[in-house]
C-alpha positions as YAML, in Angstrom:
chain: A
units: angstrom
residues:
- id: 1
  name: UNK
  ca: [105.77, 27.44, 0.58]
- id: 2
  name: UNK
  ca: [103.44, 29.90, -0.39]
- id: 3
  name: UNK
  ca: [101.75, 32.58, 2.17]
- id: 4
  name: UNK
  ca: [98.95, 31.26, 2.73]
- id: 5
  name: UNK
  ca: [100.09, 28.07, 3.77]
- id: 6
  name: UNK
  ca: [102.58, 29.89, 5.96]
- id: 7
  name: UNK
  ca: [99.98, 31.93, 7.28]
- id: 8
  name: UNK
  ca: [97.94, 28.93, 8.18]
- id: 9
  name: UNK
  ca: [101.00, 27.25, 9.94]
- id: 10
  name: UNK
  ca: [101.49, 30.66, 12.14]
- id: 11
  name: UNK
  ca: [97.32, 30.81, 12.93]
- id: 12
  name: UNK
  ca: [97.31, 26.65, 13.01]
- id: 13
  name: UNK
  ca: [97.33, 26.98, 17.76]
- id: 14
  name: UNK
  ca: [99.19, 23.43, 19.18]
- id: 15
  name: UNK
  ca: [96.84, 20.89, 20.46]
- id: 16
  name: UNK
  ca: [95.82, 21.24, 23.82]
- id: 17
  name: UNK
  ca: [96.85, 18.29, 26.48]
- id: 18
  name: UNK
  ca: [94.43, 15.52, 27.26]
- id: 19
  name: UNK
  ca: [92.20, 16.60, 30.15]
- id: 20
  name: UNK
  ca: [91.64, 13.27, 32.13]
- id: 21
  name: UNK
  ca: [87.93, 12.63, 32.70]
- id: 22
  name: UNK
  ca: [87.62, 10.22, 35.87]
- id: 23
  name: UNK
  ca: [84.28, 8.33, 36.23]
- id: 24
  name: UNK
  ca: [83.39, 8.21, 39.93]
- id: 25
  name: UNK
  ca: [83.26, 4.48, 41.37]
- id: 26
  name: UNK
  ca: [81.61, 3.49, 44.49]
- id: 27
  name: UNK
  ca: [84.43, 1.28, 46.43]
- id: 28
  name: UNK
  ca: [82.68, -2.39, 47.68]
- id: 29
  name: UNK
  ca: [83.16, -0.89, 50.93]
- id: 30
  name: UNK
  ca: [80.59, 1.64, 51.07]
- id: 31
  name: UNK
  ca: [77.78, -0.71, 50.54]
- id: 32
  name: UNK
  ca: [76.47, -0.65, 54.22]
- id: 33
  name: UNK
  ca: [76.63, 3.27, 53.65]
- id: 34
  name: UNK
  ca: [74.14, 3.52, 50.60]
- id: 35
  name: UNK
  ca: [71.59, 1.35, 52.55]
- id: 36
  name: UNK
  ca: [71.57, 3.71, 55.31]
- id: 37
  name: UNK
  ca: [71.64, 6.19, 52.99]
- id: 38
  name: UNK
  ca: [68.47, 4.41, 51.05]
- id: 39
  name: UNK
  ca: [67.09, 4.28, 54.05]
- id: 40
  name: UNK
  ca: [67.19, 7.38, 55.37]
- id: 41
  name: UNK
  ca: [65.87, 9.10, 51.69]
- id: 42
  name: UNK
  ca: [63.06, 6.82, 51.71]
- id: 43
  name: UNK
  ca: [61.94, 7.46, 55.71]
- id: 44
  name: UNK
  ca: [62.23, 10.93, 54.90]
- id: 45
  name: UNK
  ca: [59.86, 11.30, 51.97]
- id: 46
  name: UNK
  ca: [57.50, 9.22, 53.53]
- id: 47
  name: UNK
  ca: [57.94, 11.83, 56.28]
- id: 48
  name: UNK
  ca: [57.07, 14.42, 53.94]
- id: 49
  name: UNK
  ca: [54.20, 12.87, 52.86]
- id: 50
  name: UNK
  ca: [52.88, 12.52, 56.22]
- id: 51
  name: UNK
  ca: [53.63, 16.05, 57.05]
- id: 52
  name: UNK
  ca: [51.65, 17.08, 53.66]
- id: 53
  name: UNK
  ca: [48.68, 15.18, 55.12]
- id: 54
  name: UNK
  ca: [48.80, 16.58, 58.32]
- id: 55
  name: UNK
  ca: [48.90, 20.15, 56.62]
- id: 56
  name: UNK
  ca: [45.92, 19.35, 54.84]
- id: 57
  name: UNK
  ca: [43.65, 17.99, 58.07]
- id: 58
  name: UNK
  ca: [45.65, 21.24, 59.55]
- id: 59
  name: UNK
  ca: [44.32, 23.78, 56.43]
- id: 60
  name: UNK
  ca: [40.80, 21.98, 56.74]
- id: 61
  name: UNK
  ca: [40.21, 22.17, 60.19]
- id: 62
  name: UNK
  ca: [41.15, 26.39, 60.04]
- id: 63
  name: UNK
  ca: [39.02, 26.68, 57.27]
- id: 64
  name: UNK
  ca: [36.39, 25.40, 59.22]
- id: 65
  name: UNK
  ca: [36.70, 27.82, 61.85]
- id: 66
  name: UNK
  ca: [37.21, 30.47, 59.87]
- id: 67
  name: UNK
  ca: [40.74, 31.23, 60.05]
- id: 68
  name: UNK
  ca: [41.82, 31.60, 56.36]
- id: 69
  name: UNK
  ca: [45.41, 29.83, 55.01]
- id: 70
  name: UNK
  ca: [47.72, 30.39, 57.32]
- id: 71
  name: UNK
  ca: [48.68, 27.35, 56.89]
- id: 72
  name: UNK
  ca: [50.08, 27.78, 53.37]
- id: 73
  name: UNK
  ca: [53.29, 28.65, 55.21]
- id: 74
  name: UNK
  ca: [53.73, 25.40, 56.79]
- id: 75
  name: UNK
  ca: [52.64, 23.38, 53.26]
- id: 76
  name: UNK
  ca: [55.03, 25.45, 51.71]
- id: 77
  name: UNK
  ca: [57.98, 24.53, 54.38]
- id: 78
  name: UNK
  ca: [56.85, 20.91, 54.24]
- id: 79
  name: UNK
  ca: [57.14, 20.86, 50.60]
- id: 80
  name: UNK
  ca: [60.56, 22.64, 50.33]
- id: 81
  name: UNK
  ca: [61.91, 19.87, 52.90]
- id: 82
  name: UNK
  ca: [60.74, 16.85, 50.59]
- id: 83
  name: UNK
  ca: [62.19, 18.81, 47.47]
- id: 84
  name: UNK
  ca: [66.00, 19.39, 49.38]
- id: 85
  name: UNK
  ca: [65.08, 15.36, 50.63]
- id: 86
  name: UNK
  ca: [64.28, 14.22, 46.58]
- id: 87
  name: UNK
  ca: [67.13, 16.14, 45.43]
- id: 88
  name: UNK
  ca: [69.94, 15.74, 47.70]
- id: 89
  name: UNK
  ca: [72.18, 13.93, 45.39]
- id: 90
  name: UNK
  ca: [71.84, 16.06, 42.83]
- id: 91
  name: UNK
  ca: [72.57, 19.23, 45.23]
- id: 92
  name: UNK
  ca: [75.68, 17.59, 46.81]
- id: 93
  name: UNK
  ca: [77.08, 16.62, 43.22]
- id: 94
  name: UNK
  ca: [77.05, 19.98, 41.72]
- id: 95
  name: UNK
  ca: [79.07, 21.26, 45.10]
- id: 96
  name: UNK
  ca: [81.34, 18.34, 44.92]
...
């Protein structure tokens, strides 16, 4: 054995254990829980959307009289709610 090969066998580390990767699977059970699930994602972006419209008339009437944006704030709310609404999944899988 030359040193080389001897030095390779010393720097050579052992191979690390096999890390088990589990897939997530929804059990048949929880079906009637993703419908009301669906359901409740989908009445509360069309919520949003309703809000964003009543912002608007909001912003429009104010403008009218003269009373600038202060309703920025509440489009600004509105909008935050119907991102943390779109996303929710995606928030509670990187905590989970």
């Amino acid at each position: 054995m030359n040193s080389i090969t001897a030095l390779a066998t010393v720097v050579t580390p052992a191979p690390a254990p096999n890390i088990p990767d589990p897939t997530p699977v929804v059990p048949a059970e929880a079906g009637g829980l993703l419908t009301v699930l669906n359901w409740a994602s989908g009445i509360g972006l069309v919520l949003g959307v309703l809000g964003v419209i009543i912002v608007g008339i909001t912003m429009v009437i104010q403008l009218q009289r003269g009373e600038g944006g202060q309703s920025l704030a509440k489009l600004g709310w509105v909008l935050l709610g119907c991102i943390i609404i779109t996303g929710a999944a995606g928030i509670v899988r990187a905590f989970v």
